[in-house]
C-alpha positions as CSV (number, residue, x, y, z in Angstrom):
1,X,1.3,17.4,-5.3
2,X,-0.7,15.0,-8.0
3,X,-0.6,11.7,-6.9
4,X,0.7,9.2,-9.4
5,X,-1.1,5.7,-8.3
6,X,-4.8,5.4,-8.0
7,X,-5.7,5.6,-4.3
8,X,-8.3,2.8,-4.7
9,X,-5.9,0.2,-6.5
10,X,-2.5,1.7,-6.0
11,X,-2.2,1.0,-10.2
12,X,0.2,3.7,-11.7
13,X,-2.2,6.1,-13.3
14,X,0.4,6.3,-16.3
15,X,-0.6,2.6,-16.7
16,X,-4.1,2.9,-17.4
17,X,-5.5,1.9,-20.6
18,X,-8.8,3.7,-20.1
19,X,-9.8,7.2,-20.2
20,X,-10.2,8.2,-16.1
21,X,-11.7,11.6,-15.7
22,X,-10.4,11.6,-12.1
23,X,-6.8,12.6,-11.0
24,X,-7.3,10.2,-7.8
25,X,-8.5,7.1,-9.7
26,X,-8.0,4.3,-12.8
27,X,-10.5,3.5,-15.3
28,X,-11.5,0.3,-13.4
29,X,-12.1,1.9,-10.3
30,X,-13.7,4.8,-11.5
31,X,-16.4,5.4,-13.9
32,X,-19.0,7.5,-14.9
33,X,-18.8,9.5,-11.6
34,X,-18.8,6.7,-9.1
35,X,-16.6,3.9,-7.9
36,X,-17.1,0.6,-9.8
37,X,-17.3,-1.6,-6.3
38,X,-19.2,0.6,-3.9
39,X,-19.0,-1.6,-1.0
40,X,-16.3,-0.9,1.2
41,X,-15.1,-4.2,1.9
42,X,-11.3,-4.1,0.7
43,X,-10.6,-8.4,1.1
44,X,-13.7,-8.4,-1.2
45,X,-12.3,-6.3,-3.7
46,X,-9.1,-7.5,-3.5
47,X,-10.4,-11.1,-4.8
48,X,-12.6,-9.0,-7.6
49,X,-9.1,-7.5,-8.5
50,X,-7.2,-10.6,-8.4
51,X,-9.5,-12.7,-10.7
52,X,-9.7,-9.5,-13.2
53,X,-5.8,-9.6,-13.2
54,X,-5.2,-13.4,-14.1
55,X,-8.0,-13.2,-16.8
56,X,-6.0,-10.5,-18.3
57,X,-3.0,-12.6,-18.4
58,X,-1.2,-11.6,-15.5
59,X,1.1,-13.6,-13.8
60,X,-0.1,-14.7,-10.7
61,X,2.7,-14.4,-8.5
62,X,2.3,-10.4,-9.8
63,X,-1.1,-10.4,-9.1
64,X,-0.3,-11.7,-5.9
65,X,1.8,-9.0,-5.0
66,X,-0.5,-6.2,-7.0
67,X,-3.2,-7.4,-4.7
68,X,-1.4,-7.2,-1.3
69,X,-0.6,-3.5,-2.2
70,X,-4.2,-2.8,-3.0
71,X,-4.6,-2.6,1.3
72,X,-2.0,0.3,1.3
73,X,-4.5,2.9,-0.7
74,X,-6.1,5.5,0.7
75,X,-9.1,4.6,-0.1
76,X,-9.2,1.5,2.2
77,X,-7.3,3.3,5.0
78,X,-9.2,4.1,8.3
C-alpha cells in the first residue's frame, strides 16, 4: 500500500512541487539521499516548517494547523 503523505511532514506527496526520488518523502524533506533536518527534534522542526510556510505565503492559521499534524508522521513517532 503506497502511502500518499510524506511520513516526515504529512504534506500530500501529490502536492509537491519538487522532484522527490523517495516514495516516503517531499522535496523539502528529502534530498539528495538524506533528510534536510537531520536532528530528530520534531518541536524544532516544526518551527523550521512553520516559518518556511508563512514565507511562502501561507496563511497562518493553515500553517498552524499544517504544523500541528506534522507530530502525527511516522517519522516522529516513537
Amino acid at each position: 500500500m503506497k502511502n500518499n503523505n510524506c511520513e516526515s511532514c504529512m504534506m500530500p506527496l501529490s502536492k509537491d512541487p519538487g522532484q522527490s526520488r523517495s516514495e516516503q518523502y517531499c522535496s523539502y524533506c528529502f534530498k539528495d539521499g538524506k533528510f534536510t533536518y537531520e536532528g530528530n527534534d520534531v518541536n524544532e522542526f516544526k518551527k523550521g516548517s512553520y516559518a518556511e510556510m508563512i514565507k511562502k505565503g501561507m496563511n497562518p492559521i493553515m500553517a498552524k494547523f499544517y504544523t500541528w499534524m506534522i507530530g502525527f508522521a511516522p517519522r516522529w513517532k516513537k
